[in-house]
N, C-alpha and C positions, 0 to 999 in steps of 0.2 A: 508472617511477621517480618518487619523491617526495622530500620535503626535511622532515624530521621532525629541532628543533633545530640547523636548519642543515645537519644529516648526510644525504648523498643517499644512499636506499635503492634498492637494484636490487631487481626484486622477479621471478623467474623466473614466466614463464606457465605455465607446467607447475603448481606453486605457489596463484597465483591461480585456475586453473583449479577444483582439489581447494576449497579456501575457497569460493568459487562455489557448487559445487553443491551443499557441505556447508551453506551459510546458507539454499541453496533448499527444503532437504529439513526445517531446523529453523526454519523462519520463522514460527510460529503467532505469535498473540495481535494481528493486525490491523495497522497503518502504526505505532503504539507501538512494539509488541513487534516488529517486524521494524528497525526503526530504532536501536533499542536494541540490536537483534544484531549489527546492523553496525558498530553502535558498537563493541562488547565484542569483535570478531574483527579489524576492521581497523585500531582505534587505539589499543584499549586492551594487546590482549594481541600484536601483531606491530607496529605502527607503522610499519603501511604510509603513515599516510596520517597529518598531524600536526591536531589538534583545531581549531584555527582552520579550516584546508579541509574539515573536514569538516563544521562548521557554515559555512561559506561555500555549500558545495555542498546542503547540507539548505534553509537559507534559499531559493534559488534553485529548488530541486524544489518546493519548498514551492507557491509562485507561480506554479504550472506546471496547466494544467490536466489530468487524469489521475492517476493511482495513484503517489504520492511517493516510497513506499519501493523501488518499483521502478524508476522513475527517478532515486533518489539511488546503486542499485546499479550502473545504467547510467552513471553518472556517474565512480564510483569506478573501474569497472573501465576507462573512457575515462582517467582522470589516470595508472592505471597501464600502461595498454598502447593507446592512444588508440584507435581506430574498431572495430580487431575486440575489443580490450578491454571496451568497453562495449557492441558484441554480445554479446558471451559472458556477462557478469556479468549484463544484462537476459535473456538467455534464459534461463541458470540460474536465475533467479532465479523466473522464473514454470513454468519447466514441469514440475516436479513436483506441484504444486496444476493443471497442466490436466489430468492422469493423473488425479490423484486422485478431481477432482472429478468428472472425464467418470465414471469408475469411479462415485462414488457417484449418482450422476444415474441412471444406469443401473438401480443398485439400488435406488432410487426409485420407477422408475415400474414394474418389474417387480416385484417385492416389497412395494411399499404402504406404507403405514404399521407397518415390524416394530415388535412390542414394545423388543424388542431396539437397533435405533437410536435409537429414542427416549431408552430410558433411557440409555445411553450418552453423546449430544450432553447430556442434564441432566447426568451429570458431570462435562461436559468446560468448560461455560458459569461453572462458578466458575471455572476455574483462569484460562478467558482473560481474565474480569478483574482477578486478581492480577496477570497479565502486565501488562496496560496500566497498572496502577499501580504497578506497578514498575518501569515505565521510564519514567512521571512520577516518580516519586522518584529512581532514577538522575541524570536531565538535571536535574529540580527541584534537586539538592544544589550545583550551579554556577551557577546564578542564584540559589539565595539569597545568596550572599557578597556583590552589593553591590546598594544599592535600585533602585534602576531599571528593572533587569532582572527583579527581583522584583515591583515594582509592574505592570509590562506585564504578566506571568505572570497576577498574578491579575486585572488588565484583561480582557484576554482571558477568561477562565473565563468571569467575569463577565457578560461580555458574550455570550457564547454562551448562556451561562444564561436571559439576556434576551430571546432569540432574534434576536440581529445576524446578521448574517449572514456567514461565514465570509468573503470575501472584503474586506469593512467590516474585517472583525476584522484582516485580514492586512495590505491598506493602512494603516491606521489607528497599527499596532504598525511599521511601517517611518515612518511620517510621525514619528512621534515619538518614537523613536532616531535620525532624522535630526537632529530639531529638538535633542535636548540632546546629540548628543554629533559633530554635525559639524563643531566644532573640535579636536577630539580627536583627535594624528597617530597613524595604524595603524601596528603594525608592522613594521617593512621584511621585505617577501618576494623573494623571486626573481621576476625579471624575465620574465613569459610570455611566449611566442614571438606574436608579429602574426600574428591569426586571418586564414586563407588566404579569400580572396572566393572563389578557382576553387573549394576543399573545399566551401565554403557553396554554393553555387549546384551544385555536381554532388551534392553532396547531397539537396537540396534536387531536384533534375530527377529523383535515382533514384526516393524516394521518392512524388513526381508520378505517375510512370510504372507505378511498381512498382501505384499503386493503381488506378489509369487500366486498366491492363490486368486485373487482379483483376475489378475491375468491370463492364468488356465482356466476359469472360468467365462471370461468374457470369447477366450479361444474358443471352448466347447458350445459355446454359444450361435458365435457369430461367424468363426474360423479363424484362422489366423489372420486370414487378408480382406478380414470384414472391416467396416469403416470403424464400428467402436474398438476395435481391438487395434489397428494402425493408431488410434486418437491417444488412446492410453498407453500407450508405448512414447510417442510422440509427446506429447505434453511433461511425460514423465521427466525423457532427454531436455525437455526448455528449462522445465522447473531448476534443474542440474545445474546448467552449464549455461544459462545465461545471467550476466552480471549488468548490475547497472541500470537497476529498476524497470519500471512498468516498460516505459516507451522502449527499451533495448529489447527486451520482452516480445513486444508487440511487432517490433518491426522483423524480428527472426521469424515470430511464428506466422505471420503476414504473409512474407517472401514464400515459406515453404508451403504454407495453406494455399495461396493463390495460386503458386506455380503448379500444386496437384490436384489445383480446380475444385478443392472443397467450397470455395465461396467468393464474392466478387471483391476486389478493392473496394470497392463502393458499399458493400455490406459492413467490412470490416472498420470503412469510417463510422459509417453506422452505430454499429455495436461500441466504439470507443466514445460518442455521443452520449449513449445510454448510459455507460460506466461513468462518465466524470460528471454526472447529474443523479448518480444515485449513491446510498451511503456505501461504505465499504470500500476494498481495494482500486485501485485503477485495473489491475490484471482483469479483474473479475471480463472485463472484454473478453477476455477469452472462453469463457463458458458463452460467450454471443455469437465465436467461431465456431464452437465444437455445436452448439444450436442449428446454426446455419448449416453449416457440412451433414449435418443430419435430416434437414428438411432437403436441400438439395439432392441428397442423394442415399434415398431412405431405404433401397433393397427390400426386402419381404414385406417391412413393417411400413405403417403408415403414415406420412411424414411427419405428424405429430406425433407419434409415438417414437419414431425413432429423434427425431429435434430433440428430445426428453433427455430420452436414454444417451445421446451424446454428448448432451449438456453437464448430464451426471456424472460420467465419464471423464469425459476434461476438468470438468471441476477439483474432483478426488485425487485425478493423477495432479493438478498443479498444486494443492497445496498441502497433501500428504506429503511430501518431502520437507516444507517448510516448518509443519509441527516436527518430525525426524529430528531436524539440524538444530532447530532450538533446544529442546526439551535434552539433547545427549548434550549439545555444546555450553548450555549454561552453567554447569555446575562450575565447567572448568575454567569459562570466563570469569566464574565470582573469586573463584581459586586466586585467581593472578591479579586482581583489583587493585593493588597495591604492588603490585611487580612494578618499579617506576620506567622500566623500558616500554612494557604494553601503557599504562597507564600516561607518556609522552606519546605515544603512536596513536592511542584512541583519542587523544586531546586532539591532534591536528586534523584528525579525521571528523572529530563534532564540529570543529570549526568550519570546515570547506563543505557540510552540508548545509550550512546556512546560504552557502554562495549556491551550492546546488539549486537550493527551495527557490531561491531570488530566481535564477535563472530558469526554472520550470516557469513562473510568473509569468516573468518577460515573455516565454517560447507561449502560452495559453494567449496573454496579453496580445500580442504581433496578430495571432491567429484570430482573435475574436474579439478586437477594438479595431485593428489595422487590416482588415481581408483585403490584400490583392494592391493594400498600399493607401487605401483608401481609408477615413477615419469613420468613424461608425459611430458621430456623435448621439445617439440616442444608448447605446451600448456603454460608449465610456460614461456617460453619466451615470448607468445604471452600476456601472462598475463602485466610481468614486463615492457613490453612498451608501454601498452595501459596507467599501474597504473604512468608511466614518461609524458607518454604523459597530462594524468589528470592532474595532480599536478604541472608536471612542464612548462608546454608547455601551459595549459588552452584549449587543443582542447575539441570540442563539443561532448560529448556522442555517440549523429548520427552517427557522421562520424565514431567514432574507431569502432562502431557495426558493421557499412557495410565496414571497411578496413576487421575488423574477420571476415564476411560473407566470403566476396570474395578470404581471405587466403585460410578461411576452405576450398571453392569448388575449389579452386587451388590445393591445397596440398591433398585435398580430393581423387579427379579425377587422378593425375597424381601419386599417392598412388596406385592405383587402375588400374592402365593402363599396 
């Protein structure tokens, strides 16, 4: 149940359930376009969940270390059906992109470099940056109406452009929506329930536990200085402590996979290929590393068998921690909803993710219209009518993917012929 206008919405789990898997299955275009989906299904077209929480809950993901869109669906589906709600919404939410991916990983390393994928992933590279700039212009259309939030937007851009560094960017956009609008009374919300200490703390112990055991078991298994057991330790550490979404992410665990020779540079562009052309996280690359690191160097087992096991591995370690932070940390964010100190901080921080989303665009943009400086007029076209179609047409994600699928191996092949 939510309070959208005052009106308390019952919302059947049955209901959310179908929603769930439906946004897991159409979630392409990276932490944007998946953010934007969520937007467009649970506040725009059913209002389940009214726009103030839903930028209260996005700001808070935001600030979180780990994969945002995935922990803002954890979030969502917690406000509407609390503990196993934001199981279910976070599980659906990624495990269509583990299928997929493991699937394509697979065809990877058995199949090689087809003509065929290739050209295909070049079709599909314009439409997902239409997505991300379409859902900067989406969220961009509600911070242009007053300056403030308009000025932090392009703060932010800016400043990434500069190469600040994502966390700088995010404190920096709450310090100063603190600083001009923490005289300014919020809205009156409903009164949240007094977050439980016993929930927090059994929380908290299962999760302990839950990992504590995963990892003596994967010891007894493997050893301590077996590869799955190094991955989930490892993974664990990213999950933690690195801030500043996907790309901060990838480029940590990049540096440290490559330099311990789990996998090539050239692999790991690979796998980020496959992730921003399938539904679900950007992170999800990372089950593409712990894949690799596993066929590479597979010990007893057989490299598809261990590819597997590693994949599964990295998976678990990266986004168990992300259900963790949400599921304890929510209650207490709804608590403070109306504390007008957090509620000025979280504002200026919704704001500068819009300058964020713009500026992912741009960076996908530069890379896959502009390679090397050079215009890639068949690309930006492909681009510019997926970004018309979005916006102005309302067609579905899916569909323009698999229209760029099918251009790219059109144009691919007969390029080629």
């Amino acid at each position: 149940m939510d309070e959208t206008d005052g009106r308390p919405i019952l919302v059947p789990l049955s209901d959310a359930v179908r929603i769930w898997a439906m946004v897991g299955w159409l979630s392409f275009g990276g932490p944007a376009g998946q953010i934007a989906l969520l937007h467009r299904e649970v506040v725009e077209k059913r209002r389940w969940v009214s726009e103030d929480r839903f930028l209260h809950a996005l700001s808070f993901c935001t600030l979180l270390p780990g994969p945002e869109a995935q922990q803002l669906a954890t979030y969502l589906g917690w406000l509407l059906h609390r503990t196993p709600g934001g199981l279910i919404a976070g599980g659906l939410f990624v495990l269509p992109s583990v299928a997929i991916l493991l699937g394509l990983s697979l065809l990877y390393v058995h199949a090689g470099q087809s003509p065929w994928l290739l050209h295909a992933l070049g079709g599909v590279k314009p439409v997902v940056v239409a997505v991300v700039l379409g859902a900067g212009w989406t969220l961009g259309r509600r911070v242009a109406r007053r300056p403030v939030p308009l000025a932090l937007a392009a703060l932010a851009f800016g400043a990434l452009s500069l190469g600040v560094p994502f966390p700088a960017v995010v404190l920096g956009a709450g310090l100063i929506g603190w600083a001009v609008n923490r005289t300014s009374a919020p809205k009156p919300v409903a009164a949240a329930a007094r977050p439980s200490l016993r929930r927090t703390l059994r929380l908290g112990a299962v999760g302990l536990v839950g990992w504590a055991v995963s990892f003596v078991g994967l010891a007894l298994g493997f050893g301590l200085r077996g590869l799955p057991t190094l991955l989930y330790g490892f993974f664990t550490r990213a999950a933690l402590v690195t801030f500043g979404g996907a790309y901060a992410v990838l480029a940590y665990v990049n540096q440290a996979a490559v330099s311990a020779g789990w996998l090539t540079v050239g692999q790991t562009l690979d796998g980020l290929a496959f992730a921003e052309t399938t539904p679900g996280p950007l992170v999800m690359t990372l089950q593409f590393v712990g894949f690799m690191a596993g066929w590479n160097h597979p010990g007893a087992l057989s490299p598809t068998a261990s590819a597997c096991v590693c994949a599964a591995v990295t998976t678990a370690a990266t986004f168990g921690p992300s259900f963790l932070l949400v599921l304890i940390g929510a209650p207490y964010v709804e608590r403070l909803r109306g504390n007008p100190t957090l509620t000025a901080a979280l504002g200026g921080v919704s704001a500068a993710v819009v300058g964020v989303i713009l500026h992912l665009g741009a960076t996908f943009g530069l890379a896959v219209l502009l390679p090397g400086g050079r215009p890639e007029w068949v690309a930006m076209g492909l681009a510019v009518a997926a970004l018309v179609g979005l916006i102005r047409f309302k067609l579905p994600v899916v569909a323009l993917v698999a229209l760029g699928a099918g251009l790219g191996l059109l144009l691919g092949f007969s390029g080629s012929a």
